[in-house]
C-alpha positions in Angstrom: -21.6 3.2 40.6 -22.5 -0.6 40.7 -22.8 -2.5 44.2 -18.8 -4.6 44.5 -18.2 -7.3 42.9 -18.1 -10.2 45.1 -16.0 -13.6 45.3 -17.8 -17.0 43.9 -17.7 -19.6 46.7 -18.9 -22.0 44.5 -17.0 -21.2 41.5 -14.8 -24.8 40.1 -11.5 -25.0 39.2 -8.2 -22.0 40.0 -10.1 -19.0 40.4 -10.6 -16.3 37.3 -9.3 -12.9 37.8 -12.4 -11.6 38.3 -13.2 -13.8 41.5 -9.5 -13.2 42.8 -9.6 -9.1 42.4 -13.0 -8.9 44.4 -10.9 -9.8 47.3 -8.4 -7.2 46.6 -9.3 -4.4 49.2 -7.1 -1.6 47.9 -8.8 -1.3 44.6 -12.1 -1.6 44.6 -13.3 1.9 43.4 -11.0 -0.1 39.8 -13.4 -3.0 40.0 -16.1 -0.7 40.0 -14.7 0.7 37.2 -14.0 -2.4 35.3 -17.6 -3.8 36.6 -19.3 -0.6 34.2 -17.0 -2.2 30.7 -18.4 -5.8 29.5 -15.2 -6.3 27.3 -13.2 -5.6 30.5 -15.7 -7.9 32.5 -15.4 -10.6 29.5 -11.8 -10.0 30.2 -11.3 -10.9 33.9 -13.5 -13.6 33.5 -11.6 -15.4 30.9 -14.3 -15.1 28.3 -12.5 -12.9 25.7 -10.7 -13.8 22.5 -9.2 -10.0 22.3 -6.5 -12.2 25.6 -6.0 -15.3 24.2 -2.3 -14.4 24.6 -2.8 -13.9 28.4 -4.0 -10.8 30.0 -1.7 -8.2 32.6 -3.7 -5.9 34.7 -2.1 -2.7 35.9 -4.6 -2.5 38.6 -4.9 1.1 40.1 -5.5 1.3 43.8 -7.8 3.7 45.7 -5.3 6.5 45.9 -4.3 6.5 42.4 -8.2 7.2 41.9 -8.6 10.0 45.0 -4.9 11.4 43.2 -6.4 11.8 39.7 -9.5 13.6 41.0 -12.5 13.7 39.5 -14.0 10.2 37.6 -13.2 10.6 34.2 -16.2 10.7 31.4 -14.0 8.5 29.6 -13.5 6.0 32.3 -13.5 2.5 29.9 -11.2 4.3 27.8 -8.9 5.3 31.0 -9.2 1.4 32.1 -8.6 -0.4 28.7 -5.0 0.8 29.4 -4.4 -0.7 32.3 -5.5 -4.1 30.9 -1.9 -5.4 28.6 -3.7 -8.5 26.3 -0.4 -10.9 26.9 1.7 -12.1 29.8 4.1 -9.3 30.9 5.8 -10.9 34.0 8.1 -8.6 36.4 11.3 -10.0 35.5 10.1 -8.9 31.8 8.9 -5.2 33.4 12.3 -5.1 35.4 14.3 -5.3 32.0 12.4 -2.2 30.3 9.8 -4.0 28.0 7.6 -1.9 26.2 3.8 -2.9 25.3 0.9 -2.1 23.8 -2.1 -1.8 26.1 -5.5 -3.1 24.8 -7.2 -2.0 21.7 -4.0 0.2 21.5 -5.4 2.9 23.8 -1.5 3.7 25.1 2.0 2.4 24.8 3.1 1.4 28.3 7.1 1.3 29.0 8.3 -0.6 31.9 11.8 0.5 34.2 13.6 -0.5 36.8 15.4 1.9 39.1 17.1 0.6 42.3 14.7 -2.3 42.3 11.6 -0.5 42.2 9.6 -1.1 38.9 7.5 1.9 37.2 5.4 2.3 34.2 4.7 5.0 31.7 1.8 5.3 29.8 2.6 7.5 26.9 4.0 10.8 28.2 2.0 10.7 31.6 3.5 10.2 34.8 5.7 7.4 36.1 3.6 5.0 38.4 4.9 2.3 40.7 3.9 -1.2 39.6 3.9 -2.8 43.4 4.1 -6.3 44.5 5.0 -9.3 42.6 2.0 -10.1 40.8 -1.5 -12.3 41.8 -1.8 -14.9 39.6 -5.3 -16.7 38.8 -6.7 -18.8 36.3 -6.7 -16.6 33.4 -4.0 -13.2 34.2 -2.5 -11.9 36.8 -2.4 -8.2 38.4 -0.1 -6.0 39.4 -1.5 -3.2 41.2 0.1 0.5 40.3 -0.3 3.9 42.3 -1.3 6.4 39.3 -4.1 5.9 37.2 -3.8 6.4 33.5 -5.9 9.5 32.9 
């Protein structure tokens, strides 16, 4: 895979997704990911009409990728549905939305048991959406235990 992603110091303005994720530790084998997809690159970097409603990322940590085993041949496919092209907030995912992830690649429902939120993306497994969201110029993230396989 590609060298990380690293953080513009002399970037102007609120940070773009893209500069705030490369500080995100737990997930960098997702920005690698992401890093190989120039729609998803023009995505976090706030250069992509397909998110002109706002862009949620269901960022998969670096146990959700050891969990799911080997890299998938299919790996954009696999990361388009993490990436939600509008603003899903956690008080929306706490009160069972359901969404269409980007260019339709899955239909990802939202719950809220004992105040833990999960997702589902199609019929696969529930995964934890954890923390309450990192907010930057152009989306926020969310990251999520299971990736999307």
């Amino acid at each position: 895979m590609a060298e990380h992603y690293t953080f513009d110091t002399n970037a102007q303005g609120p940070p773009e997704l893209i500069d705030v994720l490369a500080m995100e530790k737990s997930a960098t084998t997702a920005m690698d990911a992401i890093m190989q997809s120039e729609s998803l690159v023009r995505a976090i970097s706030g250069d992509s009409a397909d998110f002109k409603s706002g862009l949620t990322l269901l960022l998969p940590t670096n146990e959700a990728f050891r969990k799911a085993g080997p890299i998938p041949e299919d790996l954009e496919l696999v990361m388009q549905r993490h990436f939600i092209p509008q603003v899903v907030s956690l008080k929306s995912m706490a009160s069972s939305t359901t969404v269409t992830s980007y260019k339709d690649s899955a239909t990802l429902r939202f719950l809220s048991e004992k105040g833990v939120v999960y997702v589902q993306a199609d019929e696969r497994e529930l995964a934890q959406v954890r923390g309450a969201g990192v907010q930057a110029g152009n989306g926020t993230y969310f990251l999520v235990d299971h990736l999307f396989v």
